[in-house]
N, CA, C, O and CB atoms as a CASP TS submission, in Angstrom:
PFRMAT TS
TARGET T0000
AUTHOR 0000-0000-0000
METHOD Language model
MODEL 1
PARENT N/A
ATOM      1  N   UNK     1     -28.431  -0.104   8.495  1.00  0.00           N
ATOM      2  CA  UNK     1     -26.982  -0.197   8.346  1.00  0.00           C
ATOM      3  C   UNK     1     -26.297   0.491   9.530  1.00  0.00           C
ATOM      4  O   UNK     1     -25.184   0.135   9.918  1.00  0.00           O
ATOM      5  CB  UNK     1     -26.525   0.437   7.003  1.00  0.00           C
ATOM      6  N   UNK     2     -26.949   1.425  10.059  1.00  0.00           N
ATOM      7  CA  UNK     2     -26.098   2.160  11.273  1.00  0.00           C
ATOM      8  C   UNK     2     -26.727   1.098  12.151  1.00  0.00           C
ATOM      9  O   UNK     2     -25.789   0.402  12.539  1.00  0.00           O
ATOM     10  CB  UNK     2     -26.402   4.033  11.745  1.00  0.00           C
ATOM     11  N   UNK     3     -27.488   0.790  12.487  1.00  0.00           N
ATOM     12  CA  UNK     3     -27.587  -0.321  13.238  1.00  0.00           C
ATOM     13  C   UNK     3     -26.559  -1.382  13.494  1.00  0.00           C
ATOM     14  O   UNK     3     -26.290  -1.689  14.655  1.00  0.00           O
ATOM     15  CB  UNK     3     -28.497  -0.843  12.799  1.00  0.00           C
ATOM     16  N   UNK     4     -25.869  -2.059  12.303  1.00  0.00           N
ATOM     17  CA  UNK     4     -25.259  -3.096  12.293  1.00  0.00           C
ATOM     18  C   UNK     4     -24.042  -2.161  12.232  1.00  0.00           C
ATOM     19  O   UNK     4     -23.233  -3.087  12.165  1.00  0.00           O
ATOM     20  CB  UNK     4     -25.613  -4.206  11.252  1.00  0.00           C
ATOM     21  N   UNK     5     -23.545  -1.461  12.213  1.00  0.00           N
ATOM     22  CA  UNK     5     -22.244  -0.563  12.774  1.00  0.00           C
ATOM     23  C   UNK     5     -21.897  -0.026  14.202  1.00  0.00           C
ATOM     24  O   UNK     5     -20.761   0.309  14.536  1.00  0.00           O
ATOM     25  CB  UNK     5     -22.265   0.626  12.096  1.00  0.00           C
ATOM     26  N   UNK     6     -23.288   0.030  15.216  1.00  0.00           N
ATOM     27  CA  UNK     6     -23.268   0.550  16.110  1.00  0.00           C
ATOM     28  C   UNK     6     -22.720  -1.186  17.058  1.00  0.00           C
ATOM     29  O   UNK     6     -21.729  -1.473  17.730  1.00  0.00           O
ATOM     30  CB  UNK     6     -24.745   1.511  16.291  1.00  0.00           C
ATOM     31  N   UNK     7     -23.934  -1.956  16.645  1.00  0.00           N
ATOM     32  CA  UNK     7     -23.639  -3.743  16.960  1.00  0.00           C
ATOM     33  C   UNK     7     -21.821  -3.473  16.557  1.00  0.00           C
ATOM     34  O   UNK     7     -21.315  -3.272  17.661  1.00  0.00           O
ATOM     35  CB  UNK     7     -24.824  -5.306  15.417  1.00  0.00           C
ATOM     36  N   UNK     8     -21.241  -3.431  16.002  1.00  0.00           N
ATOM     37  CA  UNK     8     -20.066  -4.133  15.401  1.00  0.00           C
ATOM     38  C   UNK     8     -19.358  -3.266  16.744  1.00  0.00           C
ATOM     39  O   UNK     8     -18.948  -3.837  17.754  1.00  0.00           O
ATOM     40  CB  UNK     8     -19.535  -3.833  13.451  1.00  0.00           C
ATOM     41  N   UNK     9     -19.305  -1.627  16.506  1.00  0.00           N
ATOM     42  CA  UNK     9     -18.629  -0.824  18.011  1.00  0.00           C
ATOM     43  C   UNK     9     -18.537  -1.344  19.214  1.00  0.00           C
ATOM     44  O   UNK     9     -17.602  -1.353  20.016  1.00  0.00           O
ATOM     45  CB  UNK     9     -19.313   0.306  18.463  1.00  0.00           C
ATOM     46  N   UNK    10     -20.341  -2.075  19.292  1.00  0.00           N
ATOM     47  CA  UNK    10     -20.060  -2.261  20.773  1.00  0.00           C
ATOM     48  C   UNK    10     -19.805  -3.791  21.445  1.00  0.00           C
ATOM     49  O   UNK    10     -19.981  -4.211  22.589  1.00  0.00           O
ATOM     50  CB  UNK    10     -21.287  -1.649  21.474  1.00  0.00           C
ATOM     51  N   UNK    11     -19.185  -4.594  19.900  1.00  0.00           N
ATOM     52  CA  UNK    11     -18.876  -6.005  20.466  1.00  0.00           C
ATOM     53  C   UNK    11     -17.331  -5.862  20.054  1.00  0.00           C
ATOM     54  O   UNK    11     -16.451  -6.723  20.031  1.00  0.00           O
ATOM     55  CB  UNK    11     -19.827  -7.467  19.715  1.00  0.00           C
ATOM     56  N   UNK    12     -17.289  -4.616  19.763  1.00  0.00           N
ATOM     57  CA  UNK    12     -15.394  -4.822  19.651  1.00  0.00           C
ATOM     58  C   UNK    12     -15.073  -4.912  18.168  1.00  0.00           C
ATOM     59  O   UNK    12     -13.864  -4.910  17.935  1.00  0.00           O
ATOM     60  CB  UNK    12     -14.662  -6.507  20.450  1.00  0.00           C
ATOM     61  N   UNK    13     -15.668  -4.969  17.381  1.00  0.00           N
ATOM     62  CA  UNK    13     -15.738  -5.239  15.862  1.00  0.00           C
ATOM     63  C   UNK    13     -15.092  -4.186  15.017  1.00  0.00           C
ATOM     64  O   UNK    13     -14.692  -4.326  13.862  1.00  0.00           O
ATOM     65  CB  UNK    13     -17.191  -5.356  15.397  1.00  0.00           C
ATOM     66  N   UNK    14     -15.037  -2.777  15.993  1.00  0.00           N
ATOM     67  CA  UNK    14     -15.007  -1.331  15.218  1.00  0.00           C
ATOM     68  C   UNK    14     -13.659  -1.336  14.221  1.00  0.00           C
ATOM     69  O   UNK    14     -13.574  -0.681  13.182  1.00  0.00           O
ATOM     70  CB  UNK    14     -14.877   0.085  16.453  1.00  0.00           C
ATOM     71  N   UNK    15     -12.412  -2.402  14.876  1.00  0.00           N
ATOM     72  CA  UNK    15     -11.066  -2.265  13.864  1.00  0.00           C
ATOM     73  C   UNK    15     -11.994  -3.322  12.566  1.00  0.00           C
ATOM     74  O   UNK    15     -12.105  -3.085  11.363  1.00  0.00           O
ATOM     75  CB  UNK    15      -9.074  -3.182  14.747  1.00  0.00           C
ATOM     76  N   UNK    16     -12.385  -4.153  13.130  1.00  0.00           N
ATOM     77  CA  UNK    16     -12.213  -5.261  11.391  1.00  0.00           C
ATOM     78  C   UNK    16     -13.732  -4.063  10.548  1.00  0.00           C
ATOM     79  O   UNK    16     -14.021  -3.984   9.354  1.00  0.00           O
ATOM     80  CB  UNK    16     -13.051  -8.163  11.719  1.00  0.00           C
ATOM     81  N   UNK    17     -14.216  -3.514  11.437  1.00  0.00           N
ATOM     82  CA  UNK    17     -14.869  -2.609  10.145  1.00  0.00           C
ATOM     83  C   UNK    17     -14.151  -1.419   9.952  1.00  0.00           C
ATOM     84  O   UNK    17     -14.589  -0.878   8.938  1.00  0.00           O
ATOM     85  CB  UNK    17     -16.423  -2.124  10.348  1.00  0.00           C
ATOM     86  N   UNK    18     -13.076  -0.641  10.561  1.00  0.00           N
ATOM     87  CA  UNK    18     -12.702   0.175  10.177  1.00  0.00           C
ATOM     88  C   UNK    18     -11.489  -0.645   8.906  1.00  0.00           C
ATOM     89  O   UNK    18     -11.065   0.078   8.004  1.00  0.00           O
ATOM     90  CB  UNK    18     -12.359   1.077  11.401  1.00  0.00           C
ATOM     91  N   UNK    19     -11.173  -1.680   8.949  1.00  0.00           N
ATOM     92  CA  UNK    19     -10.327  -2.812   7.691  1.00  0.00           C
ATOM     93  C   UNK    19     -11.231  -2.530   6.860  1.00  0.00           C
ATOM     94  O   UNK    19     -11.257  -1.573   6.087  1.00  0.00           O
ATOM     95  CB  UNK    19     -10.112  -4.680   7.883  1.00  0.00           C
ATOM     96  N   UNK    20     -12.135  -3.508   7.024  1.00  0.00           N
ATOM     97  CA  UNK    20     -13.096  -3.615   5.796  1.00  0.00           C
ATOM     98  C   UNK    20     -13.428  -1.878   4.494  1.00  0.00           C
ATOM     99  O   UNK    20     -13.456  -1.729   3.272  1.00  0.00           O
ATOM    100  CB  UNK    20     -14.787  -4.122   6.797  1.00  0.00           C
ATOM    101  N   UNK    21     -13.594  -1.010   5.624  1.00  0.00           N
ATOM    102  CA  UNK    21     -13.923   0.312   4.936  1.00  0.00           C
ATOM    103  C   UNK    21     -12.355   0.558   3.962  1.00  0.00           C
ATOM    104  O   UNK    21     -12.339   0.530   2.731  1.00  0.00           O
ATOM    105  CB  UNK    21     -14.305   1.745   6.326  1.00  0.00           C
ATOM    106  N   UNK    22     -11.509   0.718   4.561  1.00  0.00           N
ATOM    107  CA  UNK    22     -10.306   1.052   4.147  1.00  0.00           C
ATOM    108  C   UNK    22      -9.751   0.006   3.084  1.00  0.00           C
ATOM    109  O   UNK    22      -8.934   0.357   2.232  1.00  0.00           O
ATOM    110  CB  UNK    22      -9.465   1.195   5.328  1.00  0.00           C
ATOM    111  N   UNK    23     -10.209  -1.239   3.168  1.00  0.00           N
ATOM    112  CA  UNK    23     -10.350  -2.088   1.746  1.00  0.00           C
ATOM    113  C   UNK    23     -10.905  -1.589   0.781  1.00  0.00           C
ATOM    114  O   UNK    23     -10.306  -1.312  -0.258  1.00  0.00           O
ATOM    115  CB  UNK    23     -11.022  -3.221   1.776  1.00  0.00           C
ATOM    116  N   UNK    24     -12.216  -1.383   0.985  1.00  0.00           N
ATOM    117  CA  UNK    24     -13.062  -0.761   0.073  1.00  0.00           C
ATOM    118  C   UNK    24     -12.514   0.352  -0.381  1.00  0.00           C
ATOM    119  O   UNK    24     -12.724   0.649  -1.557  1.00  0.00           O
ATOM    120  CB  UNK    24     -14.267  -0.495   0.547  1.00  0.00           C
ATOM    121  N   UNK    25     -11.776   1.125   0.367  1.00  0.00           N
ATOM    122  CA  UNK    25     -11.355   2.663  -0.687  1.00  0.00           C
ATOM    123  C   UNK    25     -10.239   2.271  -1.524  1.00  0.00           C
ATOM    124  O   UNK    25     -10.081   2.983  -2.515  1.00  0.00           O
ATOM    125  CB  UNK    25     -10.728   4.229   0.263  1.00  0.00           C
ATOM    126  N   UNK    26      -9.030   0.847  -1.293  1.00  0.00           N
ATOM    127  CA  UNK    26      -8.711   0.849  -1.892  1.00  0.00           C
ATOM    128  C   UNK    26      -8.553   0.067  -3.598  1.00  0.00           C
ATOM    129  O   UNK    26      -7.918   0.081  -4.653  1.00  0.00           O
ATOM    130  CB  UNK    26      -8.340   1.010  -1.164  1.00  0.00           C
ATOM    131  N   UNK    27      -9.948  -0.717  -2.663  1.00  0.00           N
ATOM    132  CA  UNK    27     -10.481  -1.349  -4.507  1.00  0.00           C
ATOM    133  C   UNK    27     -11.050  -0.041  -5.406  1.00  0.00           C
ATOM    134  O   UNK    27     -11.052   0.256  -6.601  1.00  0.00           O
ATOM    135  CB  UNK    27     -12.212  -2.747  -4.453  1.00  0.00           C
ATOM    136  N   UNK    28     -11.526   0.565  -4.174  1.00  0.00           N
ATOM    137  CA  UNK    28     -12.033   1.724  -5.750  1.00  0.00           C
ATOM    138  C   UNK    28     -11.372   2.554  -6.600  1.00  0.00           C
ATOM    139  O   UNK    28     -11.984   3.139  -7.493  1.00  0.00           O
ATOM    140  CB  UNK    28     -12.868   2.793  -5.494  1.00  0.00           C
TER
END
């Protein structure tokens, strides 16, 4: 999983996963 987070940083991905996380806190 840090794998596929480090991939997401270094193709530019880091906002739609920093979205995605911040979705998640607010479904919970």
């Amino acid at each position: 999983k840090a794998f596929s987070l480090a991939k997401s940083a270094s193709t530019g991905d880091s906002k739609s996963f920093f979205v995605r996380q911040t979705n998640k806190k607010i479904l919970e």
